[in-house]
N, C-alpha and C positions, 0 to 999 in steps of 0.2 A: 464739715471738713475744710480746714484751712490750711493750704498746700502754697509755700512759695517753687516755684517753677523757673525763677528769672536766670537762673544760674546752670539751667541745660535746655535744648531744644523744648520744648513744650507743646502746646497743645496742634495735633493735624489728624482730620480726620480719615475715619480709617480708610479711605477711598487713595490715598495720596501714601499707601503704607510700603512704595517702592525705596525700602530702604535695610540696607546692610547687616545695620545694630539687633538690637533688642529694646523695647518700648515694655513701659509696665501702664496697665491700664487700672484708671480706679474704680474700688468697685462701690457700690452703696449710695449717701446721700448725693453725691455729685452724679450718679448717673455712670455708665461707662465712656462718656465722648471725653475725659480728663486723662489723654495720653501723653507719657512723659517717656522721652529718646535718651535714649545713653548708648555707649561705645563699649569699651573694655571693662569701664570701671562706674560705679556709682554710690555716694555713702549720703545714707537718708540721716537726718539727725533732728535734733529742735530748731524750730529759727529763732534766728536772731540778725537784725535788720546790718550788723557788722560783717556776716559770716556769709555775705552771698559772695562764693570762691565756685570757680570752675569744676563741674564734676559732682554737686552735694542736691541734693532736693531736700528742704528743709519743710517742716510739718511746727504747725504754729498748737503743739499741744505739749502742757507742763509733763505728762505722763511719759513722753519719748523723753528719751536720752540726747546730750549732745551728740555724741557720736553713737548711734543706735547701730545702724548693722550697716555693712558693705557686701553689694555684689558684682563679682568681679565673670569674665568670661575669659576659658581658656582658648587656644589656639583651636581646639577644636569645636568651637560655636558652645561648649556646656555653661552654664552660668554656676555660678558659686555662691552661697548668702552666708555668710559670716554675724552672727549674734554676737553685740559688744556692748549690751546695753544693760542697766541694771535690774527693768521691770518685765524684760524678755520680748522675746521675735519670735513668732508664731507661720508655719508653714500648712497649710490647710489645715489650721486649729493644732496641729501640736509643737508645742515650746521645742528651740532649739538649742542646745548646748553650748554655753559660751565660746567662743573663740574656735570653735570646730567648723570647719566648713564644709555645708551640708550644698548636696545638689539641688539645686531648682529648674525644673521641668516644666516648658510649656505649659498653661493652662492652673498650673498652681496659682492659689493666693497667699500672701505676703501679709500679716495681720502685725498692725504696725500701734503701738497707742492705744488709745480710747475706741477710735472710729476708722482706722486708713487701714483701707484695702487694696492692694496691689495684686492684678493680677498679671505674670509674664506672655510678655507674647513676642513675637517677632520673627527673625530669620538670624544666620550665620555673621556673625562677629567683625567689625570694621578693623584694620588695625591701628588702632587711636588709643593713649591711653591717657585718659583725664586723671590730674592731681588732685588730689584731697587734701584739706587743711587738719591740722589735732587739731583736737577742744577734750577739755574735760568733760567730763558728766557727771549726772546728778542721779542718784540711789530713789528708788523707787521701790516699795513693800508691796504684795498683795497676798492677798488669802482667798487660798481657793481650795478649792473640794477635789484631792486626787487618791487614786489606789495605788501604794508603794507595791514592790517587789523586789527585794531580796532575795541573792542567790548565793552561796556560799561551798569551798570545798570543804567534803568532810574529811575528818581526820588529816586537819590539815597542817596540825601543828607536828602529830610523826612523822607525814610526808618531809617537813624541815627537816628532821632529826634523823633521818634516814637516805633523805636521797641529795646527791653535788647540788648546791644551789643556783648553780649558774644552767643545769639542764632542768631543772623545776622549773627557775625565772623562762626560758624559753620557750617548753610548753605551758606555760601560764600565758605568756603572750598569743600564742596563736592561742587558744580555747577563747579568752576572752575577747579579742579582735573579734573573731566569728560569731559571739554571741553580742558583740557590740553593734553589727550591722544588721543581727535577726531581731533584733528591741527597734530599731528605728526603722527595718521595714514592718514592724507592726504597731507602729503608730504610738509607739513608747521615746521618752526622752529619756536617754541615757544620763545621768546625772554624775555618776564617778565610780571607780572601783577603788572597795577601801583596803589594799593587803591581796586579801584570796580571796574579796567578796564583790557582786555587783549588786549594784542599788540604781533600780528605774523607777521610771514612773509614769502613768497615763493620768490628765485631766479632766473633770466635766468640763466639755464645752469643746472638746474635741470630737471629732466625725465619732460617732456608735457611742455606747454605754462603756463609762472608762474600767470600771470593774470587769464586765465580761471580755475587752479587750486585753486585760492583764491577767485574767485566768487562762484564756487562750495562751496568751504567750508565757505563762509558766509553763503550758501543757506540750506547748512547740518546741521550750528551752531542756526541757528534762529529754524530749525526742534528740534534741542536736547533740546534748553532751553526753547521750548514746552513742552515738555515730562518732562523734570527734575522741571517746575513751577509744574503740574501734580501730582509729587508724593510728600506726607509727608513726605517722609524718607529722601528726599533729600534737600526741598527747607520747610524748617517746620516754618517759618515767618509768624504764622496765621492770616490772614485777610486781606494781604499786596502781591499782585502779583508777581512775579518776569519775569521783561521784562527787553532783552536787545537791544541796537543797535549797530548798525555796522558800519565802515565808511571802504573802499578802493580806495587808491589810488599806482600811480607806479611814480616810477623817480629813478634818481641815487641817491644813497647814500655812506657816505665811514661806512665802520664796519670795527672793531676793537675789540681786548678783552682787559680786564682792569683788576687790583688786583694783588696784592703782592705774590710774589712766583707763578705765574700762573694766568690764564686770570678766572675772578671768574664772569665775567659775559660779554655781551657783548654791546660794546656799538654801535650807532647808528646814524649816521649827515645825514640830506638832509633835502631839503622842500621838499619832500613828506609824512615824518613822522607824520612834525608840523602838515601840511594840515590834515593828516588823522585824527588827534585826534580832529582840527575844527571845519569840514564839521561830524562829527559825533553828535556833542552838535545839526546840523539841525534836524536831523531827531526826527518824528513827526507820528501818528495817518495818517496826509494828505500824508506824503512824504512817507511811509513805512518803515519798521526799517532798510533798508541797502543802504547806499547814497556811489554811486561810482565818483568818478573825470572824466575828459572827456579821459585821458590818459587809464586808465586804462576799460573803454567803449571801445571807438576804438580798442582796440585790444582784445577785447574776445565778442564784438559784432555780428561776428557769430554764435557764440554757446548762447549765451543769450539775451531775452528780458529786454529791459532798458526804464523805463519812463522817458522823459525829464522835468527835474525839472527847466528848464530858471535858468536864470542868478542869483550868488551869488555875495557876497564878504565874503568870509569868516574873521574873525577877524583877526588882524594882518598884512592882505597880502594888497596890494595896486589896484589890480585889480580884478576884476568881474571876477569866473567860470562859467561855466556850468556844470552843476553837473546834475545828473542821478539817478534813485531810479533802484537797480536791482530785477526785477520782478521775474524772472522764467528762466529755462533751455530751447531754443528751442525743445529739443531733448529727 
């Protein structure tokens, strides 16, 4: 790990940690004794021997981004970490959503690059706030091994045709606000909502098995938009239900960020995506609202009951699945 430091407080052992900020500590080949001080504000990026400016910890790896991520802390000691990077910012193993600023809590780690490990530590907020310099950055691909999920309303298109659009758009807003915070408290990266649909996603290589993680939380999301169809404050569409379904499936994909001056969203290639959004349009009353692929069965199989649904073809693809309605939790 090759870390420049020169451009904020730097290394003091923890013995001497009578201080105000917040300190991120490294974790991995360096040991934890590589404590780095920051105030209000801090933006980690690539180095380069030009760009030592007040306020930046620069990381001497081709993989990070010029401008990688910024965490910033509010008036009330919370820290903030902002993902601006193309190859992505990682919070105890799960990818963060560009340009959304996600909490960072005590004792998390910060997965930066190749190898940097950051974990936060500290006390309540100085009032100091260090400047940041722009820089561009550089686009980075990776292909990695994740299980999508897919949510979608149904009969969503007479819901249009039927009810004022301006009271649909605001119960669309709150449903999906609420399932947008129950995907990242279960270890899911929200990725976008396309229309009337959500599209997340969990990693290998984040904390648990990423499959069984996203079958759980289809099983917790179909629980919520129970509860949120239930109340008028949230879904107030009268007379017209609010149902959704599900679809999951796993395969490789490559992810990537996109957008000008910094990655403003992220984007997404594999047949597992297309699949997902498919085999979602199945589901049915008969099939149950969440159809999973046979990939992603087979591997969370122990931990959950699966109805077999025989053979598909989903639209587009050439050959017949077998595809799976997920029931229930063994456990």
């Amino acid at each position: 790990m090759d870390v420049s430091s020169t451009t904020l407080t730097s290394y003091l052992p923890p013995e001497v940690m009578e201080y105000p900020g917040k300190w991120l500590v490294a974790e991995g080949e360096s040991g934890p004794e590589d404590v780095f001080l920051f105030f209000n504000r801090v933006e980690i990026g690539r180095f380069h021997e030009k760009r030592q400016l007040p306020g930046m910890l620069l990381v001497n790896d081709q993989t990070v981004s010029s401008r990688h991520c910024v965490i910033t802390q509010d008036p009330d000691g919370r820290c903030l970490v902002r993902d601006m990077s193309r190859n992505g910012t990682r919070v105890d193993g799960r990818r963060l959503t560009p340009n959304l600023s996600t909490e960072l809590e005590l004792g998390q780690v910060l997965s930066i690059g190749r190898t940097l490990r950051l974990r936060l530590d500290g006390r309540p907020p100085a009032e100091l706030t260090l400047e940041a310099a722009d820089s561009a950055t550089q686009g980075f691909a990776e292909r990695t091994l994740v299980t999508v999920l897919v949510g979608d309303i149904r009969n969503y298109t007479t819901l249009v045709r039927m009810v004022d659009s301006a009271e649909l758009q605001e119960s669309m807003t709150r449903v999906f606000s609420r399932l947008e915070a129950e995907v990242q408290s279960l270890g899911g990266t929200l990725k976008e909502f396309q229309g009337d649909a959500l599209f997340a996603f969990w990693e290998k290589g984040s904390n648990g098995c990423h499959a069984t993680q996203a079958c759980q939380a289809a099983l917790d999301l179909k629980k919520t938009v129970a509860r949120l169809a239930a109340d008028p404050s949230v879904w107030c569409v009268g007379g017209t239900p609010l149902q959704m379904d599900f679809a999951l499936t796993t395969g490789l994909v490559t992810i990537s960020g996109y957008g000008n001056g910094g990655a403003m969203s992220l984007s997404m290639v594999g047949e597992s995506v297309v699949l997902a959004f498919r085999i979602e349009k199945l589901a049915n009353k008969k099939t149950g609202p969440i159809i999973v692929c046979p990939i992603t069965r087979k591997i969370a199989d122990e931990a959950f009951r699966f109805k077999d649904l025989g053979m598909h073809q989903p639209k587009g693809f050439d050959e017949e699945q077998n595809l799976y309605a997920l029931v229930k939790a063994k456990r």
